[in-house]
C-alpha positions in Angstrom: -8.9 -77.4 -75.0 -11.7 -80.1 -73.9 -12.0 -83.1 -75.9 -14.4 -85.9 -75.5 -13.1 -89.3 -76.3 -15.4 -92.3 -76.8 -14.2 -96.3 -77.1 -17.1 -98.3 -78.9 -16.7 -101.3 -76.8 -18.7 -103.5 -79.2 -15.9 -102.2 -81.8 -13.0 -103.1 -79.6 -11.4 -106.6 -80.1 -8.6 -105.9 -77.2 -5.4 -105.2 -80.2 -4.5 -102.8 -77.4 -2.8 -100.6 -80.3 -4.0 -97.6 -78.2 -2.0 -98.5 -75.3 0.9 -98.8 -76.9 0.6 -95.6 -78.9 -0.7 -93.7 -75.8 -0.5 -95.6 -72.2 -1.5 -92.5 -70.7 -4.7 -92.1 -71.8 -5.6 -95.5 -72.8 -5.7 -99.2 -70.9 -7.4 -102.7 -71.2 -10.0 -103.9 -68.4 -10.8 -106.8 -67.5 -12.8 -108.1 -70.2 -9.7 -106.9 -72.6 -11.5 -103.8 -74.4 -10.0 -100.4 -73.9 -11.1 -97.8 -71.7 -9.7 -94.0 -72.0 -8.0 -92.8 -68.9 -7.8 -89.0 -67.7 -4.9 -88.8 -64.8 -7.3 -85.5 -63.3 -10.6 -88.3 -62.9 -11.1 -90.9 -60.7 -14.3 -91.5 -61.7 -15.0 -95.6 -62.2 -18.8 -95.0 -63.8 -18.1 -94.5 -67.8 -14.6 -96.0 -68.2 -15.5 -95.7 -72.3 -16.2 -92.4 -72.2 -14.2 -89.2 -71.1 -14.0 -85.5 -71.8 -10.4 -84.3 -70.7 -8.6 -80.8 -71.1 -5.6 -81.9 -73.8 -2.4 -80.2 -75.0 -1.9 -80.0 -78.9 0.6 -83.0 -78.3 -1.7 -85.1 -76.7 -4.1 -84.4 -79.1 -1.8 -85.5 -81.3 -0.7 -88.8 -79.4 -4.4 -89.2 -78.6 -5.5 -89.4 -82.9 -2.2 -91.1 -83.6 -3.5 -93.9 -80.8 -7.1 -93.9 -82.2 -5.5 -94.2 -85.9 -4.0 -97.3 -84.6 -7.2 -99.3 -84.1 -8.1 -101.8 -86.2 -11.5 -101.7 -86.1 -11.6 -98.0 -85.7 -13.2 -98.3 -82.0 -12.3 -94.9 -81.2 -13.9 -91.7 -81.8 -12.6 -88.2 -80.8 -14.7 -84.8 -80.9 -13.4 -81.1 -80.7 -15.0 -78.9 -78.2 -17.3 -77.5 -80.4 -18.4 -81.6 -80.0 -17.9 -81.8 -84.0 -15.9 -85.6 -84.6 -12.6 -85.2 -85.9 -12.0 -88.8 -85.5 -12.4 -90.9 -87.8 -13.7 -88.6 -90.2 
């Protein structure tokens, strides 16, 4: 299933709590805020923003990593486009 994932960078302090939890889909750039990777896009233009075809474990791995934020940076919505993160 597609999923869009968002990182507020005016929310992001750089904790990199994301990367840690899930270096797959998430990194810090240059200016230390994180920006959500998909493996299948090269595309450079809206490094906060992505919409990626996910397994149910990396769904999983993907809230667990966006739980971990402190300031709650990142949001997650279902392919219907409803949020399911945070709630």
């Amino acid at each position: 299933m597609k999923y869009r994932v968002v990182v507020d960078p005016d929310l992001c302090i750089g904790a990199a709590s994301c990367v840690t939890v899930d270096p797959a889909h998430f990194a810090l750039n240059e200016e230390n805020k994180a920006v959500v990777l998909d493996p299948d896009v090269q595309d450079e233009a809206r490094p906060y923003e992505r919409t990626m075809e996910l397994s149910e474990d990396q769904k999983d791995t993907l809230i667990l990593a966006a739980q971990s934020c402190p300031t709650l940076a990142i949001f997650i919505y279902d392919p219907e486009g409803k949020q399911i993160f945070p709630e």
